[in-house]
N, CA, C and O atoms as CSV, one atom per row, in Angstrom:
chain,resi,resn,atom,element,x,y,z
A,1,UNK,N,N,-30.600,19.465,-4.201
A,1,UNK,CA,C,-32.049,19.435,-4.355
A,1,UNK,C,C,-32.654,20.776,-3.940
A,1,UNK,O,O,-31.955,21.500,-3.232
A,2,UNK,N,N,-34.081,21.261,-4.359
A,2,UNK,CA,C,-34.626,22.205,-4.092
A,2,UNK,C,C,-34.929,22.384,-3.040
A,2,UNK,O,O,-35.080,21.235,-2.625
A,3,UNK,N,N,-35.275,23.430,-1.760
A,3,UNK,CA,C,-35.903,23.610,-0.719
A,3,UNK,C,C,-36.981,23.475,-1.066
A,3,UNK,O,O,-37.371,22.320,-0.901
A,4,UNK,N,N,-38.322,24.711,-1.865
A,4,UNK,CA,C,-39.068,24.761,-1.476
A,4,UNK,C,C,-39.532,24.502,-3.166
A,4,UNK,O,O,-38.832,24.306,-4.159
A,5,UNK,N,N,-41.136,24.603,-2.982
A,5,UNK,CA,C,-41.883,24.841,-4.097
A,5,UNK,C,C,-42.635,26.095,-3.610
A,5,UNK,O,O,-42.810,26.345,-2.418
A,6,UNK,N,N,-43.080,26.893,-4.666
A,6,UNK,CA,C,-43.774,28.256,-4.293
A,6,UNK,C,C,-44.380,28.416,-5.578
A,6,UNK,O,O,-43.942,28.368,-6.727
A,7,UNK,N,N,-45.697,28.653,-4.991
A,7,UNK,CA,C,-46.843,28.782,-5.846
A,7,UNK,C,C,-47.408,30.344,-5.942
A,7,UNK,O,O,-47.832,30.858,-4.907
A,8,UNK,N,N,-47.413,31.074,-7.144
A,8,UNK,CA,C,-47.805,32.323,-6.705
A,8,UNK,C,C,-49.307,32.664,-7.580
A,8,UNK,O,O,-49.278,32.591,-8.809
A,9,UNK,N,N,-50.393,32.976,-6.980
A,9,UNK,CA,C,-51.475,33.151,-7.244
A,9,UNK,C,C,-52.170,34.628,-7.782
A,9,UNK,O,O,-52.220,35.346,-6.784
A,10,UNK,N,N,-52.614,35.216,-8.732
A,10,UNK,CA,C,-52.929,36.723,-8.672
A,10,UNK,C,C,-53.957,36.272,-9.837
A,10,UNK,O,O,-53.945,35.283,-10.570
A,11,UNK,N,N,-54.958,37.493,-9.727
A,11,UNK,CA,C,-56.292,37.513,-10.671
A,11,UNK,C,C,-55.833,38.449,-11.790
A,11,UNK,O,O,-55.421,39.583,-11.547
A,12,UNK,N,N,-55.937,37.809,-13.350
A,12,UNK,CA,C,-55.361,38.320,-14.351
A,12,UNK,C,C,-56.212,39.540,-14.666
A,12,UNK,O,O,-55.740,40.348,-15.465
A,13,UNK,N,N,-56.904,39.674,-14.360
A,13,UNK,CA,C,-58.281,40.607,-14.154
A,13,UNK,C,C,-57.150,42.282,-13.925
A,13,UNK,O,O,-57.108,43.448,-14.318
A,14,UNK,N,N,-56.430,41.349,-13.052
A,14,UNK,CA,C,-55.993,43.073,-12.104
A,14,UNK,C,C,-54.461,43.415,-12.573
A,14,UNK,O,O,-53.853,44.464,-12.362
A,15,UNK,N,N,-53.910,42.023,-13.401
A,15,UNK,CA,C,-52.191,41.979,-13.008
A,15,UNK,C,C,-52.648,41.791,-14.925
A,15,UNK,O,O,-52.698,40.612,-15.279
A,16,UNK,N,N,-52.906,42.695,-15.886
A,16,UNK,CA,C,-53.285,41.864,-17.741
A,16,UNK,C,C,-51.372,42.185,-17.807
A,16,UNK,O,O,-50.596,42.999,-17.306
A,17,UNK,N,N,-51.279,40.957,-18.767
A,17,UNK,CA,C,-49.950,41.083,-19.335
A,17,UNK,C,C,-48.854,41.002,-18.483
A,17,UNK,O,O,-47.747,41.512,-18.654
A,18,UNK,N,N,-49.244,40.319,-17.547
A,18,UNK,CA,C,-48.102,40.138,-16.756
A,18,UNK,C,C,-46.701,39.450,-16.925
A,18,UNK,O,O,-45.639,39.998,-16.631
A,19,UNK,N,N,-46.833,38.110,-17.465
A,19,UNK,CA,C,-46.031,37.466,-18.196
A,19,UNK,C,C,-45.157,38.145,-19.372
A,19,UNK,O,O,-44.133,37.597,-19.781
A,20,UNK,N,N,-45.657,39.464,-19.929
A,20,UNK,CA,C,-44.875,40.044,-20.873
A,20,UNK,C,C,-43.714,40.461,-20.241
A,20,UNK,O,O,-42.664,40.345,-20.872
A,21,UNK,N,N,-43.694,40.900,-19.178
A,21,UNK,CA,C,-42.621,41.073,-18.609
A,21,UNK,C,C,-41.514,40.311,-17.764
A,21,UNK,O,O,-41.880,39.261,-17.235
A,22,UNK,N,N,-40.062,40.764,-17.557
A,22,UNK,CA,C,-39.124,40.322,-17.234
A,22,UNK,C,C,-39.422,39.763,-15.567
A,22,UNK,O,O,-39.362,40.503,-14.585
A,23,UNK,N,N,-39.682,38.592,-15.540
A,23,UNK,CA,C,-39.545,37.765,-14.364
A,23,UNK,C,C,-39.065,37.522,-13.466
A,23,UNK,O,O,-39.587,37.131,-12.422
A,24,UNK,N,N,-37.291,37.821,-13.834
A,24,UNK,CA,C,-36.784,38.006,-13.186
A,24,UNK,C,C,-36.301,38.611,-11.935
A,24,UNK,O,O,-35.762,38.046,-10.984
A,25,UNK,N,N,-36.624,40.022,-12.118
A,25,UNK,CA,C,-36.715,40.877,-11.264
A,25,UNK,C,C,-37.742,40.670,-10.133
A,25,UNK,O,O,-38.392,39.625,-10.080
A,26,UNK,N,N,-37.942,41.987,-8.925
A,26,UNK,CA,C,-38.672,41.646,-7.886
A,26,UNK,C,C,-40.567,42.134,-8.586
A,26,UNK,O,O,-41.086,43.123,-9.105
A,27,UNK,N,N,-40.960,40.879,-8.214
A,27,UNK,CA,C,-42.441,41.148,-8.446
A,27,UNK,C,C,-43.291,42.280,-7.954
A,27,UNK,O,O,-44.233,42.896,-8.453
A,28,UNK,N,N,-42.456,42.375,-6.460
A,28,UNK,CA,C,-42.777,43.428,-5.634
A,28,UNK,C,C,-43.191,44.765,-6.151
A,28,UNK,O,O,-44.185,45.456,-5.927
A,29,UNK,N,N,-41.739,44.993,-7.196
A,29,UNK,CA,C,-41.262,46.193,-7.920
A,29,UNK,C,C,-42.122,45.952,-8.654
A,29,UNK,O,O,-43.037,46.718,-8.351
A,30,UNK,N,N,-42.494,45.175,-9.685
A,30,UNK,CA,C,-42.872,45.122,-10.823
A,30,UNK,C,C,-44.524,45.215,-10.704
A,30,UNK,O,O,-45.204,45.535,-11.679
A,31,UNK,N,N,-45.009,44.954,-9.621
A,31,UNK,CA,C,-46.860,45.422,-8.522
A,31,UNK,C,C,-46.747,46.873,-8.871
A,31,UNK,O,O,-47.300,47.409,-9.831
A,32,UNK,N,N,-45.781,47.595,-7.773
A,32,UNK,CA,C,-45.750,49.059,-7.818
A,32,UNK,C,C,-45.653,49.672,-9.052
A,32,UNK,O,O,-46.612,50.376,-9.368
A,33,UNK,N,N,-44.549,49.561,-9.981
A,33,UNK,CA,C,-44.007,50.517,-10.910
A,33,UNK,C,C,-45.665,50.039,-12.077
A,33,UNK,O,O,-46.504,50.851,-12.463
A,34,UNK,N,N,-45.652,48.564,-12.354
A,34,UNK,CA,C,-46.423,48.729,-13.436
A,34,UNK,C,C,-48.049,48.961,-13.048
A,34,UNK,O,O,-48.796,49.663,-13.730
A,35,UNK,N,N,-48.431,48.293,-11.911
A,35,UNK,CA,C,-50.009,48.197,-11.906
A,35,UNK,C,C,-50.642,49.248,-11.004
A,35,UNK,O,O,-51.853,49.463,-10.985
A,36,UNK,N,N,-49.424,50.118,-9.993
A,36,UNK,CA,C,-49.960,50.746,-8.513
A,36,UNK,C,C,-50.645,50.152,-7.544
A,36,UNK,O,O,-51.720,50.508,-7.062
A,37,UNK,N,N,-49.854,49.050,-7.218
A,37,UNK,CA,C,-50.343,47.810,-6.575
A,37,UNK,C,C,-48.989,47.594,-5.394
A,37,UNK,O,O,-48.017,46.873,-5.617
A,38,UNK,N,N,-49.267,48.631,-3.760
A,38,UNK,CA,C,-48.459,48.295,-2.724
A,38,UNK,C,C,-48.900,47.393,-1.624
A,38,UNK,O,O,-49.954,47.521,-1.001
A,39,UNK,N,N,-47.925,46.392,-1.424
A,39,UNK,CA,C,-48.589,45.714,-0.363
A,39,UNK,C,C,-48.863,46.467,1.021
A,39,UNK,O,O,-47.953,47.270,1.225
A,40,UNK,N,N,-49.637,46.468,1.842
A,40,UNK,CA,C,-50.155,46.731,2.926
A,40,UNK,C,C,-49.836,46.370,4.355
A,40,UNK,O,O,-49.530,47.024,5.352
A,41,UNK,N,N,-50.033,44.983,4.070
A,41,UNK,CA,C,-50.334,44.083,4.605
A,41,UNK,C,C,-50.253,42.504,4.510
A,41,UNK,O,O,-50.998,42.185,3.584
A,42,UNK,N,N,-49.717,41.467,5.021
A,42,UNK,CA,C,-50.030,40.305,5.060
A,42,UNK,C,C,-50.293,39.305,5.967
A,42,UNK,O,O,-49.899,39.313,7.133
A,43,UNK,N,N,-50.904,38.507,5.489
A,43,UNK,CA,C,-50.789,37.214,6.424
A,43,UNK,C,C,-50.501,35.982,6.242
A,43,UNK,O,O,-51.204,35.260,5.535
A,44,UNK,N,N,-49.287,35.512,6.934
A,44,UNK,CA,C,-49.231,34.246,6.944
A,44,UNK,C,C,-49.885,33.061,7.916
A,44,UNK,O,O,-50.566,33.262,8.922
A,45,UNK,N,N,-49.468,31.661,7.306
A,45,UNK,CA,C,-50.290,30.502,8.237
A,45,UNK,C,C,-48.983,29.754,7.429
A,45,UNK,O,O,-48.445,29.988,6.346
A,46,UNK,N,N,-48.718,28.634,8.607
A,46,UNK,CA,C,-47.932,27.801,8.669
A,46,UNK,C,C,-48.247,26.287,9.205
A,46,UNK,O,O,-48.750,26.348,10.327
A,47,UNK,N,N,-48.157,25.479,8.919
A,47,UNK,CA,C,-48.756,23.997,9.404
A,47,UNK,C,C,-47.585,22.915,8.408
A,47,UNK,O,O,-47.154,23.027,7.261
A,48,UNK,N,N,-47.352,21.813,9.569
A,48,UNK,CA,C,-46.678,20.948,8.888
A,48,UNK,C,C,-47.670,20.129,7.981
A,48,UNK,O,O,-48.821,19.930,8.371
A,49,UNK,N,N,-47.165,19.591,6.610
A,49,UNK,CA,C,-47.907,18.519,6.110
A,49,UNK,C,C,-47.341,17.564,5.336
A,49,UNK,O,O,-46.134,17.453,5.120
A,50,UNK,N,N,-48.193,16.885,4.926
A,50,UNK,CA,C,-47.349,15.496,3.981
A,50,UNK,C,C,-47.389,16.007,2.594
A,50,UNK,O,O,-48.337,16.275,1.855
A,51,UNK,N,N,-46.356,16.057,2.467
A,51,UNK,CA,C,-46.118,16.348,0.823
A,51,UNK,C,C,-46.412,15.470,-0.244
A,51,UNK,O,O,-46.099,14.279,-0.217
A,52,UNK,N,N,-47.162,16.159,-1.437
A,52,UNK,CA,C,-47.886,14.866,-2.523
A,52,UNK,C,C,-46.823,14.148,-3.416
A,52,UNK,O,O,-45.650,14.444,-3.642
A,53,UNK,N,N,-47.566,13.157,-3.834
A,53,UNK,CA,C,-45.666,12.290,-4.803
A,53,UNK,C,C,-45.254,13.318,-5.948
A,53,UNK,O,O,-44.270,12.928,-6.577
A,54,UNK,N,N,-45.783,14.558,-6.374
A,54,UNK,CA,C,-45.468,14.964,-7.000
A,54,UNK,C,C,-43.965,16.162,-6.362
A,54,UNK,O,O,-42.768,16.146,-6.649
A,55,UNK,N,N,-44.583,16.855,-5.651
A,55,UNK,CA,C,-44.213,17.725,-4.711
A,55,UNK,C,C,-42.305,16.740,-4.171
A,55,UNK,O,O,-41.160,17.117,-4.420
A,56,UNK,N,N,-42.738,15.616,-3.496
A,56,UNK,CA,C,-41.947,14.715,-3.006
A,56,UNK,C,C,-39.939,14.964,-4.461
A,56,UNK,O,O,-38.757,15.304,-4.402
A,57,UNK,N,N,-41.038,14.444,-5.482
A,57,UNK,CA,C,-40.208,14.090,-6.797
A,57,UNK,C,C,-39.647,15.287,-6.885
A,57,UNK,O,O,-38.481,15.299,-7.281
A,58,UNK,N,N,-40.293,16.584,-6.553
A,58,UNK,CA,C,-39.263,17.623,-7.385
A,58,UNK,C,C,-38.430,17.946,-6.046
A,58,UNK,O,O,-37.492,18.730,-6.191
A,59,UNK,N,N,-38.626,17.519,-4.981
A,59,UNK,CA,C,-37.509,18.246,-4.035
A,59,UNK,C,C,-36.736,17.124,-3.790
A,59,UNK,O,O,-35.708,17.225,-3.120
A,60,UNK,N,N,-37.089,16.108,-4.233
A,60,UNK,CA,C,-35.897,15.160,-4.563
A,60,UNK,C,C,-35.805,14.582,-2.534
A,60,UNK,O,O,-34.856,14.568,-1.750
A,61,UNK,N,N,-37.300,14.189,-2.367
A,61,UNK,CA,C,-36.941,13.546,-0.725
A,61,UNK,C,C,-38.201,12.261,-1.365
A,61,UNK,O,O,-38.913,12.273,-2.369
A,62,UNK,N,N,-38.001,11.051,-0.036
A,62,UNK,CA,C,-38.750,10.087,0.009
A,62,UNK,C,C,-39.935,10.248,-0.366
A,62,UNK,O,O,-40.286,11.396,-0.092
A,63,UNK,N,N,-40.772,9.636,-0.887
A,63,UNK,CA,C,-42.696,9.549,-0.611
A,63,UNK,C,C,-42.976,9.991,0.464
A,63,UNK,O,O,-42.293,9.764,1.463
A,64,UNK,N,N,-44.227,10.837,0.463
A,64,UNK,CA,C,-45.062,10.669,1.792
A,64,UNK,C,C,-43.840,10.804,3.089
A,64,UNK,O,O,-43.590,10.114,4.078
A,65,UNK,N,N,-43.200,12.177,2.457
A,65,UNK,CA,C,-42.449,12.315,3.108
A,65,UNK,C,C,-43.185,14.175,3.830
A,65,UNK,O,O,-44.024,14.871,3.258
A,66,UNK,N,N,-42.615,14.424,4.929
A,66,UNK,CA,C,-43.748,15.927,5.910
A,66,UNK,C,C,-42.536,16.820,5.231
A,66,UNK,O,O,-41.349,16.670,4.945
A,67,UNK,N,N,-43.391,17.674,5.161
A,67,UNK,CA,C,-42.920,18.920,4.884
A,67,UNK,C,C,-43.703,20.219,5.748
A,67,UNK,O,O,-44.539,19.895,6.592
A,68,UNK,N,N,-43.422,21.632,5.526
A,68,UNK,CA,C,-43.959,22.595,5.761
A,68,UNK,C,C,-44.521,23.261,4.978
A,68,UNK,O,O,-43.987,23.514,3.898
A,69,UNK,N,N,-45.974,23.815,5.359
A,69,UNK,CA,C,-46.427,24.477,4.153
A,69,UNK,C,C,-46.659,25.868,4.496
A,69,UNK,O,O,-46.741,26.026,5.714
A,70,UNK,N,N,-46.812,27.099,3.695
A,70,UNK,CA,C,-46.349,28.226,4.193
A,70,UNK,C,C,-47.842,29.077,2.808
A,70,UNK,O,O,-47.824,29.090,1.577
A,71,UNK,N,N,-48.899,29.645,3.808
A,71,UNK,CA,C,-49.720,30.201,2.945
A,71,UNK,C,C,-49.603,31.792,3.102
A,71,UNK,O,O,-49.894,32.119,4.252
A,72,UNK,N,N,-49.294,32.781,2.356
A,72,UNK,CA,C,-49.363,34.099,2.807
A,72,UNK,C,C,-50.241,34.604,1.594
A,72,UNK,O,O,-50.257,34.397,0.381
A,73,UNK,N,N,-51.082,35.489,2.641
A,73,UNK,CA,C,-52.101,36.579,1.739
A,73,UNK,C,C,-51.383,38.117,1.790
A,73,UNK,O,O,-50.794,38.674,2.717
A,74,UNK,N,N,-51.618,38.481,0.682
A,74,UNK,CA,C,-51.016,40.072,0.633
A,74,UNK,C,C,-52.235,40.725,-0.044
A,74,UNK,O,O,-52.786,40.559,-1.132
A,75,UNK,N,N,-52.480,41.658,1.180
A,75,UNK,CA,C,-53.136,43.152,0.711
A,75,UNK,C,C,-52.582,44.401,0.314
A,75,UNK,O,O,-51.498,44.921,0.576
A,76,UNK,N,N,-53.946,44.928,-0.654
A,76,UNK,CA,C,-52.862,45.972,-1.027
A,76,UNK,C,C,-53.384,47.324,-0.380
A,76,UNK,O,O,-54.176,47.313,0.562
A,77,UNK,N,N,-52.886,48.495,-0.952
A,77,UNK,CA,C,-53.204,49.730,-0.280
A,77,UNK,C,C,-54.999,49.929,0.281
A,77,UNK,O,O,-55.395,50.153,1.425
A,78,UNK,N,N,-55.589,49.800,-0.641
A,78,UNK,CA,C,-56.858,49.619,-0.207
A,78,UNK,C,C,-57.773,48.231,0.666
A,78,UNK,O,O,-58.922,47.798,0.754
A,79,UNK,N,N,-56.457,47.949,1.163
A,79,UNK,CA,C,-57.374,46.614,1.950
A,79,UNK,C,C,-57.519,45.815,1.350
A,79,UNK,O,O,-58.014,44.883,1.983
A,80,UNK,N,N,-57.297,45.534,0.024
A,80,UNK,CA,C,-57.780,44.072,-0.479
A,80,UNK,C,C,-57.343,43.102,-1.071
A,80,UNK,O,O,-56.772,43.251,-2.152
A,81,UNK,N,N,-57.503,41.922,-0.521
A,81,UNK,CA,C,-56.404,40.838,-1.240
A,81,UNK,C,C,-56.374,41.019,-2.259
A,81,UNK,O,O,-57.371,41.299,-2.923
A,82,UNK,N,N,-54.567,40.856,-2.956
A,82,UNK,CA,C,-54.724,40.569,-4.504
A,82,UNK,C,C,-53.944,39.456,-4.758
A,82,UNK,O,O,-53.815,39.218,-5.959
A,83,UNK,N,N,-53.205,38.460,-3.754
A,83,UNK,CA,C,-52.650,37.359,-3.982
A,83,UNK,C,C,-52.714,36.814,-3.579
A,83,UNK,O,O,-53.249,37.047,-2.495
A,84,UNK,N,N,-52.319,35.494,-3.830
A,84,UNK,CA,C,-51.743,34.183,-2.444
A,84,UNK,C,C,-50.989,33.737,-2.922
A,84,UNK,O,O,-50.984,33.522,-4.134
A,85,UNK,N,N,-49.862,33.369,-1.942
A,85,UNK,CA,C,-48.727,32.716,-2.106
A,85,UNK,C,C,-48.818,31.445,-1.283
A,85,UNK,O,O,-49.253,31.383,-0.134
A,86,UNK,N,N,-48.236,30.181,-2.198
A,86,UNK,CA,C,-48.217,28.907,-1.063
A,86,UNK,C,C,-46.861,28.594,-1.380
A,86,UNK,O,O,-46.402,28.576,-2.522
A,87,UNK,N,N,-45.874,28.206,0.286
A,87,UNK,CA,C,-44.701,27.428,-0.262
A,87,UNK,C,C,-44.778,26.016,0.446
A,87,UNK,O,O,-45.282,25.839,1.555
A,88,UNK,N,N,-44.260,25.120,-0.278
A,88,UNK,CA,C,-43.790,24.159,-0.009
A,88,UNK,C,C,-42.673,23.591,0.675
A,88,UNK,O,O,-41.925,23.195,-0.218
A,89,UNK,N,N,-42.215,23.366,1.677
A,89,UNK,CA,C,-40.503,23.290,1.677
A,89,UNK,C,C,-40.469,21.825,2.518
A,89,UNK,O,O,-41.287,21.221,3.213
A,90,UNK,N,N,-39.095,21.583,2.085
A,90,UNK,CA,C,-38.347,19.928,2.464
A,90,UNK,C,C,-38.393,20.560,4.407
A,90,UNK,O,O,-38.431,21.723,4.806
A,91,UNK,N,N,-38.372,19.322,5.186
A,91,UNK,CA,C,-38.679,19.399,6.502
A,91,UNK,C,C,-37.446,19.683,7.403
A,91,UNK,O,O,-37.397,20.182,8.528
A,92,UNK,N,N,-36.063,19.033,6.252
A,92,UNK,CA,C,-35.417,19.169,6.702
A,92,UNK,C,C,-33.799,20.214,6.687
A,92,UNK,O,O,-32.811,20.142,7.418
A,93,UNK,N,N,-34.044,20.921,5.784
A,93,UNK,CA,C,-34.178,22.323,5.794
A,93,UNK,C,C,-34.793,23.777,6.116
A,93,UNK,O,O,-34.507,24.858,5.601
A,94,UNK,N,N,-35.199,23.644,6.556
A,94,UNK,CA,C,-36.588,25.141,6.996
A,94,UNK,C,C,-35.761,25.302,8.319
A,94,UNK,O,O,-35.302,24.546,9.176
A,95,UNK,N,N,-35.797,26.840,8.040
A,95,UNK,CA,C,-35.901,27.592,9.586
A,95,UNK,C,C,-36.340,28.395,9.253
A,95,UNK,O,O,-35.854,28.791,8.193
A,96,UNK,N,N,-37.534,29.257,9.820
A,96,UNK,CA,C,-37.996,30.356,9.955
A,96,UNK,C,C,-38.028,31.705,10.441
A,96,UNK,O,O,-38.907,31.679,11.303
A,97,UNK,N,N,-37.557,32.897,10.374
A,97,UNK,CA,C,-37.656,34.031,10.989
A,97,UNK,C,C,-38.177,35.003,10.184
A,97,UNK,O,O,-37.818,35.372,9.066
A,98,UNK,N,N,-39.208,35.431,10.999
A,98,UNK,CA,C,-39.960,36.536,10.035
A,98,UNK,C,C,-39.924,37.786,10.196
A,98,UNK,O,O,-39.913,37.965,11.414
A,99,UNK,N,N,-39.898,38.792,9.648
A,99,UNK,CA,C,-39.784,39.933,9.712
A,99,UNK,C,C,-40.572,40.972,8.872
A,99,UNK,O,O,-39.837,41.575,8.090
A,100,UNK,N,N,-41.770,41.307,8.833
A,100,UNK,CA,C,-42.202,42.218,7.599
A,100,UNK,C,C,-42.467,43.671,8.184
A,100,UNK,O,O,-43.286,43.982,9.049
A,101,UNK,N,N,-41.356,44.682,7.333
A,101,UNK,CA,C,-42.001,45.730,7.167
A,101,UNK,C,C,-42.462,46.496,5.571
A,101,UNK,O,O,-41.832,46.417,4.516
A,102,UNK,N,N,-43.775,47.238,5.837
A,102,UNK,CA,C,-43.963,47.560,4.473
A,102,UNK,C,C,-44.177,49.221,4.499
A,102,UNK,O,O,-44.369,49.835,3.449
């Protein structure tokens, strides 16, 4: 089964044609090389919660079963948000250690 679900958020405004490109690779890379878009900065927030029956079904655990939810904002060179990221993850898998340098 899956760990997590991860939701990634950006304003098409700033990121046009994004989808034309290969997905695969690191998004990270693909900020810098195509748009001149370095992260800065972020922030995360962390809180346990109850996961919805949808959420539940794809990680393949009980109903109304807790999970962790994991929100990070990334700024870019000029200070200003250009994303959010939310993850989802099973409760009973997660460990956390964080480390960011940028």
């Amino acid at each position: 089964s899956p760990a997590l679900i991860e939701t990634l958020y950006l304003p098409c405004s700033r990121f046009p044609e994004l989808l034309e490109y290969d997905l695969t690779q690191s998004l990270q890379g693909l900020w810098e090389s195509e748009y001149e878009v370095t992260i800065s900065r972020s922030e995360m927030s962390l809180k346990s919660a109850m996961l919805n029956a949808d959420e539940c079904a794809l990680l393949g655990v009980e109903p109304d079963s807790m999970g962790i939810h994991l929100q990070q904002v990334h700024y870019d060179q000029h200070g200003q948000p250009f994303s959010i990221n939310t993850e989802d993850w099973r409760n009973d898998v997660v460990e956390f250690s964080i480390s960011v340098n940028y």
